[in-house]
C-alpha positions as CSV (number, residue, x, y, z in Angstrom):
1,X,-1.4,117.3,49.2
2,X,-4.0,114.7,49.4
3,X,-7.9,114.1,48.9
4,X,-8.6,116.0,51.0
5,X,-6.6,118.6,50.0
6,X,-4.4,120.5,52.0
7,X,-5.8,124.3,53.1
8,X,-3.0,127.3,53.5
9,X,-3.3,130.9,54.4
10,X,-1.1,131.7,51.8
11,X,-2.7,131.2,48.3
12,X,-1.2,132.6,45.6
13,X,-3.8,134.8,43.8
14,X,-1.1,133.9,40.8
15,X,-1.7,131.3,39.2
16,X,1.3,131.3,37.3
17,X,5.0,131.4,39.7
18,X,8.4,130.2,37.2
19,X,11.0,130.6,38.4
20,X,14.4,130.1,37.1
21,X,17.6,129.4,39.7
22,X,21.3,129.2,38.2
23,X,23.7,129.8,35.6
24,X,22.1,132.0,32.4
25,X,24.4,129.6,30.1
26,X,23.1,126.5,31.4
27,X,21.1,123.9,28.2
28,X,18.0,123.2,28.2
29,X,16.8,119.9,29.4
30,X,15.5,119.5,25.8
31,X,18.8,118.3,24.8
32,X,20.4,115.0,24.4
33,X,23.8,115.2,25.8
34,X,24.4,115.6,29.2
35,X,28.4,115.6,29.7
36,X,28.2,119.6,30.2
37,X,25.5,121.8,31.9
38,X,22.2,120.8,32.7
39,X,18.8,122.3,33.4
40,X,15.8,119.9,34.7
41,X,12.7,121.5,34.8
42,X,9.6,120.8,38.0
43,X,6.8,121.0,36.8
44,X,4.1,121.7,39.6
45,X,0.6,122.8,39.9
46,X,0.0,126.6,41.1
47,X,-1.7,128.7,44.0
48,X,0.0,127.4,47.1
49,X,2.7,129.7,48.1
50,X,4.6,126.9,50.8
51,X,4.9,124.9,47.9
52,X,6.6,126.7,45.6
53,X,9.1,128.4,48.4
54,X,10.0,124.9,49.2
55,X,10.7,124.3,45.3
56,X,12.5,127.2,44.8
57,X,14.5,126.4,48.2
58,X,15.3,123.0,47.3
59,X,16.5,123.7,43.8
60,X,18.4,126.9,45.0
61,X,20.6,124.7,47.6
62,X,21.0,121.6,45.1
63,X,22.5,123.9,42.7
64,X,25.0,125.5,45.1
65,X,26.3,122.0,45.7
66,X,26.0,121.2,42.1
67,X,26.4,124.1,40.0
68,X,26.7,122.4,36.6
69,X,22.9,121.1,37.3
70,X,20.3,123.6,37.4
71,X,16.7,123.4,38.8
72,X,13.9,125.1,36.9
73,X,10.9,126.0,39.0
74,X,7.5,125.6,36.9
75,X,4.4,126.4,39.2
76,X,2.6,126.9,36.1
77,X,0.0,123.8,36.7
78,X,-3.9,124.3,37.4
79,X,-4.7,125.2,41.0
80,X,-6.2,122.3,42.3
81,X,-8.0,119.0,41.9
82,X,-9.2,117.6,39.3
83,X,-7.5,119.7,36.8
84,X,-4.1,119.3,38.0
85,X,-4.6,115.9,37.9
86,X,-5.8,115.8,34.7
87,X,-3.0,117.2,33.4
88,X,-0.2,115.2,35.3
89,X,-1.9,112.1,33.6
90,X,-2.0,113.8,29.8
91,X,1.6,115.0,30.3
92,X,2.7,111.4,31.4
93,X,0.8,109.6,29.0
94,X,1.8,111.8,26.0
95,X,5.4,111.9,27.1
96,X,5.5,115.7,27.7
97,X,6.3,115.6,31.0
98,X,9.3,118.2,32.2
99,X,12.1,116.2,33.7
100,X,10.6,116.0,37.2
101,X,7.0,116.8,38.8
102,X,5.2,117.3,41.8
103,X,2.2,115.2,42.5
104,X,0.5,113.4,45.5
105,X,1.4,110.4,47.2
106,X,-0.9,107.6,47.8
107,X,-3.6,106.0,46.1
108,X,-3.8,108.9,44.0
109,X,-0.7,107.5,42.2
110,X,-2.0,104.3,41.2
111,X,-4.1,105.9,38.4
112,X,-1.0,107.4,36.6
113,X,0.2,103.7,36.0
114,X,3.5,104.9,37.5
115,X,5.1,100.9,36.1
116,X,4.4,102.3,32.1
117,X,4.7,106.2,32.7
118,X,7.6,106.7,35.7
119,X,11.4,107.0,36.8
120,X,11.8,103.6,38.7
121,X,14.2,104.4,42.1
122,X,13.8,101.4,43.1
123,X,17.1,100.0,43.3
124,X,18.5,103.4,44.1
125,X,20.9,103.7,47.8
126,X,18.8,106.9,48.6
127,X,15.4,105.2,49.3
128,X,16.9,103.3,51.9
129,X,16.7,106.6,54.1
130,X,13.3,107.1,53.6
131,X,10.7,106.2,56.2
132,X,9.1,102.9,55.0
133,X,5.5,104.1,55.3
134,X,6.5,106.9,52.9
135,X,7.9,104.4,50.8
136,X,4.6,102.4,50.6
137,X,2.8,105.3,49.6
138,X,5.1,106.0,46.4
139,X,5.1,102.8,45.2
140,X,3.6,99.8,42.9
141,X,3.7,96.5,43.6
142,X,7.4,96.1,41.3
143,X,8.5,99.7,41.8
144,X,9.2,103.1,43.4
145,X,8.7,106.6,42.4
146,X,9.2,109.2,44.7
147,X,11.0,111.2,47.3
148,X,9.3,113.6,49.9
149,X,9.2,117.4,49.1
150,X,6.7,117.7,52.4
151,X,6.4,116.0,55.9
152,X,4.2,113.6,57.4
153,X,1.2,114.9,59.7
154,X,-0.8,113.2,62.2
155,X,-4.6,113.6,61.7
156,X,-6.6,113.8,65.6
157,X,-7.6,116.4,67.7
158,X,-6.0,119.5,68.6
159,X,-6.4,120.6,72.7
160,X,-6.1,123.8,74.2
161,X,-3.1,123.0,76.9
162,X,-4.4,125.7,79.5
163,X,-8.0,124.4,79.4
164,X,-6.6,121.0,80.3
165,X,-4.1,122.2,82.9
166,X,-7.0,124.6,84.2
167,X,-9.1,121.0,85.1
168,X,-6.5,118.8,85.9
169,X,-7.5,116.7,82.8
170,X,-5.2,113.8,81.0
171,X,-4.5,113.7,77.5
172,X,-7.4,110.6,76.7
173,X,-6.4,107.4,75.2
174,X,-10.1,105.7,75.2
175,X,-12.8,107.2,73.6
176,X,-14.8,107.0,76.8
177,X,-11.9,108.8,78.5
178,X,-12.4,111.3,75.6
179,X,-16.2,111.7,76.6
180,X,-15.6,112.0,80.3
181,X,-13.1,114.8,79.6
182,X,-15.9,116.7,77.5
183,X,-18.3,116.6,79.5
184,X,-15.7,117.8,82.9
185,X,-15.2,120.4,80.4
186,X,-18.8,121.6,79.6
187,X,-19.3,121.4,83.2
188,X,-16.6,123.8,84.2
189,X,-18.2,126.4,81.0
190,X,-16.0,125.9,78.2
191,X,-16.9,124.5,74.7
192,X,-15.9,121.3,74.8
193,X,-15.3,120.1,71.0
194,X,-15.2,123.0,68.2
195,X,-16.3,121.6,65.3
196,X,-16.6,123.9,61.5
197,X,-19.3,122.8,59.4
198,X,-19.4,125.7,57.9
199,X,-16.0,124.6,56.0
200,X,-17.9,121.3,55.2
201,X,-14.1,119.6,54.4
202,X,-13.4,119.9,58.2
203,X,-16.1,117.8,59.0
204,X,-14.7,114.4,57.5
205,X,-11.7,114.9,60.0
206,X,-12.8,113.1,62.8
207,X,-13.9,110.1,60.6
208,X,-11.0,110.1,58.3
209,X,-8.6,110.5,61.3
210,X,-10.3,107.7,63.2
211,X,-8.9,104.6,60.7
212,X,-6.1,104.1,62.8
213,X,-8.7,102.5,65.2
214,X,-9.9,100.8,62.4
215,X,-7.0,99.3,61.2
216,X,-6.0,98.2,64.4
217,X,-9.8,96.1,64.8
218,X,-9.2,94.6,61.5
219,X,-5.8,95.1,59.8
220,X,-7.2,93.8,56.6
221,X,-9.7,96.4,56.0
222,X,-8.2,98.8,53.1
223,X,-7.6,95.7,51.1
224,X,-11.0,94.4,51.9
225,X,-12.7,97.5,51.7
226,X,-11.4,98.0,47.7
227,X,-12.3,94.7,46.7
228,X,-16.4,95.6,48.2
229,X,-15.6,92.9,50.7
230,X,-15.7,95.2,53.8
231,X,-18.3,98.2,54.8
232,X,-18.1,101.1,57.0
233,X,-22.0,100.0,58.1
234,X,-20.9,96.6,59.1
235,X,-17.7,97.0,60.5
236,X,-17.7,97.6,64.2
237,X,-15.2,99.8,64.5
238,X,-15.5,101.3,61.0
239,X,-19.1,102.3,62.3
240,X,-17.7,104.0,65.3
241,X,-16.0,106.3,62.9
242,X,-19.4,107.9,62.3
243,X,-21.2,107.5,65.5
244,X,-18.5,109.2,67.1
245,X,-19.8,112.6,65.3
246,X,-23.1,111.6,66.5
247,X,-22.0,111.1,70.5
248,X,-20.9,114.6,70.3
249,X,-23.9,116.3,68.8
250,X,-26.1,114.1,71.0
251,X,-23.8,114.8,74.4
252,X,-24.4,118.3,73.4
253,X,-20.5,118.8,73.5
254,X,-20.5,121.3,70.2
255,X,-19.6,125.2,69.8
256,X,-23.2,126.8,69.1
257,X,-21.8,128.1,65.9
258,X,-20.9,124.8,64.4
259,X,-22.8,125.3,61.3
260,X,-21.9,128.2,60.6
261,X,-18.1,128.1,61.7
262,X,-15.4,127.9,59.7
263,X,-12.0,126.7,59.5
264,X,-10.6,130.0,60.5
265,X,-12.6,130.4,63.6
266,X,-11.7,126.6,64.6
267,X,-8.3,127.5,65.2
268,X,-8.7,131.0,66.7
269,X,-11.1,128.9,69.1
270,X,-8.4,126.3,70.2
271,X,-5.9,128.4,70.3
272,X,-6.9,131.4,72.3
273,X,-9.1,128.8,74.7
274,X,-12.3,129.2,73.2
275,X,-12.7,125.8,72.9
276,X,-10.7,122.7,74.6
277,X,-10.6,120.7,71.7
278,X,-10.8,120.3,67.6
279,X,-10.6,117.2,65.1
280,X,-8.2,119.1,63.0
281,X,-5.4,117.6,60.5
282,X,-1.5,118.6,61.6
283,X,-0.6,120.7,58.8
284,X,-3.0,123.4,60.5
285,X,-0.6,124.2,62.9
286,X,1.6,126.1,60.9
287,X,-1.4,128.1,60.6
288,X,-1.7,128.6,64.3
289,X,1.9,129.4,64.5
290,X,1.7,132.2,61.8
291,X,-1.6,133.9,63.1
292,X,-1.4,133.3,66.5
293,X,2.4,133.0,67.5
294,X,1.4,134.1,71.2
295,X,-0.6,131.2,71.6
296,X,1.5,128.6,69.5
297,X,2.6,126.2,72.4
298,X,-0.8,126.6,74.2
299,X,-2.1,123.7,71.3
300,X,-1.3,119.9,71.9
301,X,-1.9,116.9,70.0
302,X,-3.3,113.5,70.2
303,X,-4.9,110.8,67.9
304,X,-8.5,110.1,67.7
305,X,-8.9,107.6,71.0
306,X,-10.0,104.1,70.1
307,X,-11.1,101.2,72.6
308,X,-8.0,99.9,73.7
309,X,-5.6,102.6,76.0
310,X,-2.4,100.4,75.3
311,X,-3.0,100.8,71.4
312,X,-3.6,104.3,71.5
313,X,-2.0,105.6,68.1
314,X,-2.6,108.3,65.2
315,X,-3.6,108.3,61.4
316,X,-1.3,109.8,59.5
317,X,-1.6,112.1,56.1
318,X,2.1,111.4,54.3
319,X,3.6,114.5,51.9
320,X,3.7,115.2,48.4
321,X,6.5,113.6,46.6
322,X,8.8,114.4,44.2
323,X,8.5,112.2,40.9
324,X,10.2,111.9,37.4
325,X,8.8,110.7,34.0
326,X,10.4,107.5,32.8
327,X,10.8,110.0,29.6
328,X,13.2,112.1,30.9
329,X,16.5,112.3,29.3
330,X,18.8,112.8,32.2
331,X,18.1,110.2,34.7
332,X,20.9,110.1,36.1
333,X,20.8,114.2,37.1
334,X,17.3,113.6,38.3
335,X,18.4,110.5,40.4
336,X,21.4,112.7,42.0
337,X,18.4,116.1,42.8
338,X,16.7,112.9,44.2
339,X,19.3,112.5,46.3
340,X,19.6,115.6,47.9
341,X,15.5,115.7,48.1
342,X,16.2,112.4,50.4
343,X,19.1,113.7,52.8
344,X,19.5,116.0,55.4
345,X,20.5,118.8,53.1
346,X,17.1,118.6,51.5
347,X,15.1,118.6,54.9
348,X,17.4,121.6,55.9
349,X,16.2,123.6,53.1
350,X,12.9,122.7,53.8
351,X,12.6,124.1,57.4
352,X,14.9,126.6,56.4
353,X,12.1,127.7,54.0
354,X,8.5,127.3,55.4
355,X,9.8,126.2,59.0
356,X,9.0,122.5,60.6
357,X,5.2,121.7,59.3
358,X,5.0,118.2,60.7
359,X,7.2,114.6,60.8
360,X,9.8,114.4,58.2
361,X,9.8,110.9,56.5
362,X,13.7,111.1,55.9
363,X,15.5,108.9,58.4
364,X,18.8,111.1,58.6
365,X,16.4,114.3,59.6
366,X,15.5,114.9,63.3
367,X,12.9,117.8,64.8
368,X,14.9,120.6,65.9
369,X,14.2,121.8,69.6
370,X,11.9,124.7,68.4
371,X,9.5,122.5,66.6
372,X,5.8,123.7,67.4
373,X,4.2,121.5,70.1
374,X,1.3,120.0,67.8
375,X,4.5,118.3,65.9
376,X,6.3,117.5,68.7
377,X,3.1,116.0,70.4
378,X,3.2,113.7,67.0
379,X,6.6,112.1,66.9
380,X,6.2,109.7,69.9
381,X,3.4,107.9,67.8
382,X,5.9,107.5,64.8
383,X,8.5,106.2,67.2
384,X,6.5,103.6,68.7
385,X,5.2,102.6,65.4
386,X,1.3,103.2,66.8
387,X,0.3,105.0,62.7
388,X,-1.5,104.1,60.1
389,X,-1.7,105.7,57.0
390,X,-5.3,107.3,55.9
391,X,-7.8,105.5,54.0
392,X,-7.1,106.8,50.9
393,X,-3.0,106.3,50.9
394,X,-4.6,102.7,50.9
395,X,-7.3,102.6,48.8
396,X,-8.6,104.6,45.9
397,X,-12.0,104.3,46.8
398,X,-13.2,107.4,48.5
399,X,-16.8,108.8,48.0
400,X,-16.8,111.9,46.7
401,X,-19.3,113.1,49.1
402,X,-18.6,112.0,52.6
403,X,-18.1,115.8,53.4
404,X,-22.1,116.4,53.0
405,X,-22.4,112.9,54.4
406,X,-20.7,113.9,57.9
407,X,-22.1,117.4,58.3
408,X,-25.1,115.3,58.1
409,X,-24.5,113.2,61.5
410,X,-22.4,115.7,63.2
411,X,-25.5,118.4,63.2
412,X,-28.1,115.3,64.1
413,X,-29.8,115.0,60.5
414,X,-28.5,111.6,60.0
415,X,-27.7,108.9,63.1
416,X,-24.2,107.5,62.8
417,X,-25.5,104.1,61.1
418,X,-27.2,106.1,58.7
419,X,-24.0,107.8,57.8
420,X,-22.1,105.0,57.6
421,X,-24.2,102.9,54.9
422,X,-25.1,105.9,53.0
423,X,-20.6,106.5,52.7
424,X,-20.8,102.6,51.8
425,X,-23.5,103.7,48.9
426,X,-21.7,107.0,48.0
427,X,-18.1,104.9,47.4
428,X,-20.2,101.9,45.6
429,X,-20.7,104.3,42.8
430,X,-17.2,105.7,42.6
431,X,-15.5,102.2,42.7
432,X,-17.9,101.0,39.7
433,X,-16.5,104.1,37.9
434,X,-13.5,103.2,38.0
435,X,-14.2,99.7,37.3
436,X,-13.0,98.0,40.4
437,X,-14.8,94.0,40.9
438,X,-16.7,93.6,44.1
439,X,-19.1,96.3,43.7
């Protein structure tokens, strides 16, 4: 998960799941002594079905390849932001933490002062098979904290495949190729972007997905932007993150509907070749997959296009992690569950579970020939090295309202400048709340 917040079609209505795998005589991780049976406990929030299968999957192999350490599944948390997050923090702070937990990666982690309140794995043989981006984004500046339960996911644009076949059109690496492509495509009587403001989160794709351009203009910009010393406004190629929206709208390149739309429709659109293409995030293709299996493989993938066709590269969104509070007392158990998380095993009962979702960030695990498209589409970016992490795996300034603020300029309210200095305004207020100089 992430700010963002990762959709699914399948949210529990529940919003309590425990579930308890292994050995009915096993102690409770309440005790003190560890040289017999052992039962950790993950503690998690509630309401998304994937994760919890991939819990109870995880713990379910671990124990058959250790059965004198059992894994207790607690989905028992609050549903979603901020009050799973609230309670992470209260649980750390207060020391009631279960053994291990399930929490974002990122930026997000910063503000549970993971140095006082966490496991350090630091110095562990395990983390050196973790991608080192992944690494990055579950760590301080003197430790790290966590191993991935999910994959990583490119954010971009999805394309319908037989729209681009149909018109003998190339996979753009320029914006302006991007453009020229749309406009080939209105021409021919297709939709040539989909866009779902209806689902106002959807909206923020394009301009989120775009900071891999961003990054590449000015590789100092996360650390710039948190300290006030950069803006969206005055950045060249921050700005293009927001006029893009408005080149569409003015182009006239949009679904009719786009108001109204939702997140639903966008991928019933680009994959039954309603529309050729959607700013979309990559965990949605599972979703394509599961509703429109027909049409799975009909869906590519490709990063936002920057200036620069040799740099062309994607943003990526890394996974939920897999944490422990330093107040656990069986560190050494948790380290070894950490273990398995961070092999092959532990990717194998993954897919095994909820199927390949996106790029895995252990270095031992490798996409199996079935993988949908849209992931397979992904990996050549992660190979080259041409990713970035989002914004806010960088930074913990985000404005809380850049969803309004890009409906906005992607339905022509607001020009792209406008949107740009009002997302500077909107963060300036949510960086003094949290107290950070600059601002």
């Amino acid at each position: 998960m992430f700010a963002i917040r990762r959709r699914s079609r399948a949210l529990a209505l529940a919003t309590v799941v425990i579930a308890s795998i292994g050995l009915a005589g096993c102690s409770s991780s309440g005790g003190s002594d560890s040289s017999g049976p052992v039962t950790l406990t993950w503690y998690s929030g509630a309401g998304v079905d994937a994760n919890t299968n991939t819990m109870k999957a995880l713990a379910a192999a671990f124990h058959e390849k250790n059965p004198d350490i059992t894994i207790k599944v607690d989905a028992s948390g609050p549903s979603g932001s901020p009050d799973i997050d609230n309670v992470i923090k209260t649980k750390l702070a207060t020391g009631s933490m279960p053994d291990i937990f399930w929490y974002n990666s990122g930026s997000l982690l910063s503000a549970l002062n993971p140095d006082q309140t966490m496991l350090n794995i630091k110095g562990e043989d395990f983390v050196k098979n973790l991608d080192p981006t992944f690494v990055k984004a579950v760590s301080s500046s003197s430790g790290v904290f966590g191993v991935p339960v999910q994959t990583a996911g490119g954010g971009g644009i999805y394309y319908n495949i037989p729209i681009y076949k149909e018109l003998g059109l190339q996979v753009p690496k320029t914006w302006a190729e991007f453009m020229s492509n749309a406009k080939k495509i209105k021409e021919a009587g297709h939709v040539p972007v989909e866009q779902t403001y209806g689902d106002a989160w959807t909206s923020q794709i394009l301009t989120l997905a775009d900071y891999y351009n961003v990054q590449t203009s000015n590789p100092d910009f996360a650390s710039k932007w948190t300290k006030g010393k950069a803006k969206f406004a005055t950045d060249p190629a921050a700005l293009k993150s927001f006029t893009k929206l408005q080149d569409l709208k003015d182009a006239g390149y949009l679904n009719p509907d786009f108001a109204s739309a939702k997140f639903d429709d966008g991928l019933k659109a680009i994959a039954t070749g309603t529309a050729a293409n959607y700013p979309m995030l990559g965990f949605a293709q599972s979703t394509i997959v599961a509703n429109y299996p027909d049409n799975a493989n009909d869906v590519g993938f490709f990063g936002v296009p920057g200036d620069d066709a040799s740099e062309a590269g994607t943003t990526v969104w890394e996974g939920s992690a897999l944490y422990a509070p330093k107040s656990t007392k069986y560190p050494a158990e948790v380290k070894k569950f950490m273990a398995f998380v961070a092999s092959k095993q532990g990717c194998d009962a993954i897919t095994k579970a909820i199927g390949v979702t996106g790029i895995y960030s252990v270095k031992d695990c490798t996409l199996p020939a079935s993988a949908p498209k849209i992931v397979q589409d992904m990996l050549p970016y992660f190979k080259s090295g041409k990713v970035a992490p989002a914004l806010e795996f960088l930074s913990a300034v985000k404005g809380p309202n850049l969803a309004s603020i890009t409906v906005q300029v992607g339905s022509g309210i607001s020009t792209g400048k406008e949107g740009a200095a009002a997302y500077d305004a909107d963060s300036a207020k949510q960086a003094q709340q949290l107290g950070l100089p600059g601002w």
